[in-house]
C-alpha positions in Angstrom: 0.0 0.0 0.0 1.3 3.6 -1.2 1.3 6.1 1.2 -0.2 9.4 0.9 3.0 11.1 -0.6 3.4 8.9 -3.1 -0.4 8.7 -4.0 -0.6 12.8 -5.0 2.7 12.3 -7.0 1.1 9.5 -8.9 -2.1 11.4 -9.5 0.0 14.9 -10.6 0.2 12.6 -13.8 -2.5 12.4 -16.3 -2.4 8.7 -16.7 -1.2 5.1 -15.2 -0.6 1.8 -16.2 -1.7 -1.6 -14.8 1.2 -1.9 -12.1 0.3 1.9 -10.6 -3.2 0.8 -10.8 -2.9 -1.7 -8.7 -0.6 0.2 -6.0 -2.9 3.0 -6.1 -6.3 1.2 -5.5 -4.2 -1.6 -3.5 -4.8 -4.6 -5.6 -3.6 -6.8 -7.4 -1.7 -6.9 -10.9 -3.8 -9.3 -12.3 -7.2 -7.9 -10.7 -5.9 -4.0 -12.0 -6.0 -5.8 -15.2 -9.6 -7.7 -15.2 -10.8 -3.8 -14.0 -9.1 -2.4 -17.5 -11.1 -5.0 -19.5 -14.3 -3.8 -18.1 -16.7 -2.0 -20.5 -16.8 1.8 -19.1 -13.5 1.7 -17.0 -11.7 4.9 -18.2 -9.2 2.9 -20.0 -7.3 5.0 -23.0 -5.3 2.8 -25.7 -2.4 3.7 -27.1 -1.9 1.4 -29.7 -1.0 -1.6 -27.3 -1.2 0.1 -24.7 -4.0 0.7 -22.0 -3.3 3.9 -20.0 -6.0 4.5 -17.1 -7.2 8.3 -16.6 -6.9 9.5 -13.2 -9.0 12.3 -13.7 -11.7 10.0 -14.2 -10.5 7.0 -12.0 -12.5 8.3 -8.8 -15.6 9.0 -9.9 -16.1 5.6 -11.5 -14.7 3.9 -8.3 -17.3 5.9 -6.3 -20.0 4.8 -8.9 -19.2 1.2 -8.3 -19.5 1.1 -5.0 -20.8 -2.0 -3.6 -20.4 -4.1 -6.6 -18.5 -7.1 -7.0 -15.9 -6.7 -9.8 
């Protein structure tokens, strides 16, 4: 688990990947993951690659709480 420090440096950035993810929201690699496949998750792709946007990371968390992911 991340601190509180390290948390506000990580979302100063605009995006994360699947390892931050999971440090940030204290999961998982592999659940991080399953959460980037789900339809609505603020996922951008880059080619390849699936950046999450932080700016939007909160207010999905907070409109899925309760569920089981």
């Amino acid at each position: 688990m991340m601190n509180i420090e390290d948390y506000k440096a990580k979302i100063s950035k605009k995006t994360c990947n699947a390892k931050e993810l999971a440090e940030i929201i204290g999961i998982s690699e592999a659940k991080a993951r399953q959460l980037m496949r789900i339809q609505g998750f603020p996922v951008l792709r880059i080619g390849r690659n699936k950046r999450v946007l932080l700016s939007c990371l909160d207010k999905w968390l907070e409109e899925h709480i309760g569920e089981v992911l």
